[in-house]
C-alpha angles and dihedrals in degrees: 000000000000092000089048095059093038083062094046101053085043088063092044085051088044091046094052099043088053089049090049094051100044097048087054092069086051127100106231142101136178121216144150143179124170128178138214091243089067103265118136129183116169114161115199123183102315102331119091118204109193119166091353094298111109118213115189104224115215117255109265094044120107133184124269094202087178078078098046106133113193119194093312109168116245129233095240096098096230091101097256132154131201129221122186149164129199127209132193134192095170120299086346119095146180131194129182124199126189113188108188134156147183100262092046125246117240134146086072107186122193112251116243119304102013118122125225100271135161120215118180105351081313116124104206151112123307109196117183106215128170102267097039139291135334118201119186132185157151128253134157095345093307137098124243120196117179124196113201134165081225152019093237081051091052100052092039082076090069102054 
């Protein structure tokens, strides 16, 4: 019987140090941080939900938490915060920015430079920059400003 029951928690050792092992070479993490002042990030596998609107991250990025930004007010005296996430895949990256307040943003208007453009369903402003592409719009009273090394990257984010 003992030997019985010292197999048997040898193969549940065995089980959990093979699981352990496999779901290191995944791509996939789970995290969340909300604040009192309304903000909300939670990555899961690769789909990112920040202020209630869900992004689908390519496969290859991961997270740098070290940029997290979680409902931080701006500078911009209107009483609006901030919240972000920044993701890497070498010297590839993707950020995602939500602005939002109490009060609502709307009258969005492109930065210079950007063109009318829409992007998953999204009508907004496409802007090529060096690095990249910048695409900036308007939903449910916030702003939503999207970094990406490409347009197909960026798209990607909307699938």
């Amino acid at each position: 019987m003992r030997k019985g029951i010292a197999i048997l928690v040898a193969l549940a050792v065995f089980c959990i140090a093979v699981g352990v092992v496999s779901a290191e070479e995944w791509s996939f993490s789970s995290s969340s941080a909300s604040s009192t002042d309304g903000g909300s990030i939670e990555v899961n596998n690769n789909e990112v939900k920040i202020q209630d609107e869900t992004f689908k991250i390519p496969d290859g990025y991961k997270e740098d938490q070290d940029a997290r930004i979680l409902a931080q007010t701006t500078d911009d005296g209107k009483n609006a915060k901030i919240s972000s996430c920044h993701f890497e895949n070498g010297d590839k990256a993707i950020t995602i920015k939500v602005i939002f307040s109490e009060a609502g943003i709307t009258n969005v208007t492109g930065p210079q430079g950007s063109k009318d453009a829409t992007i998953g369903g999204q009508a907004g402003f496409l802007t090529q920059e060096k690095d990249g592409v910048l695409f900036d719009y308007n939903k449910d009273d916030k702003l939503i400003e999207i970094s990406a090394p490409t347009q197909e990257d960026l798209e990607a984010l909307f699938k």
